[in-house]
N, C-alpha and C positions, 0 to 999 in steps of 0.2 A: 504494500500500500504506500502511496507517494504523502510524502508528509505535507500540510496546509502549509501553501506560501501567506508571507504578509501582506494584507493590502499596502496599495501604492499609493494611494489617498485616505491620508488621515484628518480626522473632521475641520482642523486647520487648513490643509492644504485644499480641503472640498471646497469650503468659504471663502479661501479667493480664487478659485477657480471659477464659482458660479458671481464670484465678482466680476473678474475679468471678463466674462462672457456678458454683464451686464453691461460694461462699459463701452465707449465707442470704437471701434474697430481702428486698425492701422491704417495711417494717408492710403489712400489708393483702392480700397476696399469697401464696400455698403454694407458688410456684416462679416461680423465672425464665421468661419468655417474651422470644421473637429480639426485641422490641419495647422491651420494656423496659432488656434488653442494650445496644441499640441508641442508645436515650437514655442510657443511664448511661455508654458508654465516652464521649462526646463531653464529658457534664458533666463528669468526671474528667478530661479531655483526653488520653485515652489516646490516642485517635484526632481531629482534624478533622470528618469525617462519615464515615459508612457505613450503607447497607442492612439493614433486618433480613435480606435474602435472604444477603448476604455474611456476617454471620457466623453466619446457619447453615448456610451451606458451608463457612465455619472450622472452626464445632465439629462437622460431621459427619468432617472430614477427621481430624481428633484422637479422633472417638471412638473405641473396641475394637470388632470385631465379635465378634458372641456366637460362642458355643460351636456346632459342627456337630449339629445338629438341634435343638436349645435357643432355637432364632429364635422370639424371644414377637410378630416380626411376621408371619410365614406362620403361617395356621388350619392346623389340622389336620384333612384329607379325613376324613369317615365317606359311608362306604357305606350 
């Protein structure tokens, strides 16, 4: 049996990450993408290294779900 690694985001590191993501993007950009998240927590040294898959498993865990039937990601059936 393979022994549990440690998470790579500890509750410090999560809070400025979902900071960073709150903030305005870098010149040249209209919004943060997992990529550049990605590079920016390591230059900061928030974090060591991580995956853009990891923290948008982070920020999906943090986000809200919408409102019951308000889901802007299910289409809406027409007949």
């Amino acid at each position: 049996m393979t022994p549990p690694t440690a998470p790579i985001f500890d509750g410090e590191a999560e809070a400025k990450l979902i900071a960073l993501r709150c903030s305005e993007p870098p010149a040249g950009y209209a919004r943060w993408t997992l990529r550049l998240l990605e590079k920016k927590v390591v230059e900061l040294n928030i974090i060591e290294s991580a995956s853009h898959s990891t923290i948008g498993r982070l920020l999906k865990k943090h986000s809200p779900a919408p409102p019951p039937g308000q889901s802007r990601y299910i289409a809406a059936l027409t007949y």
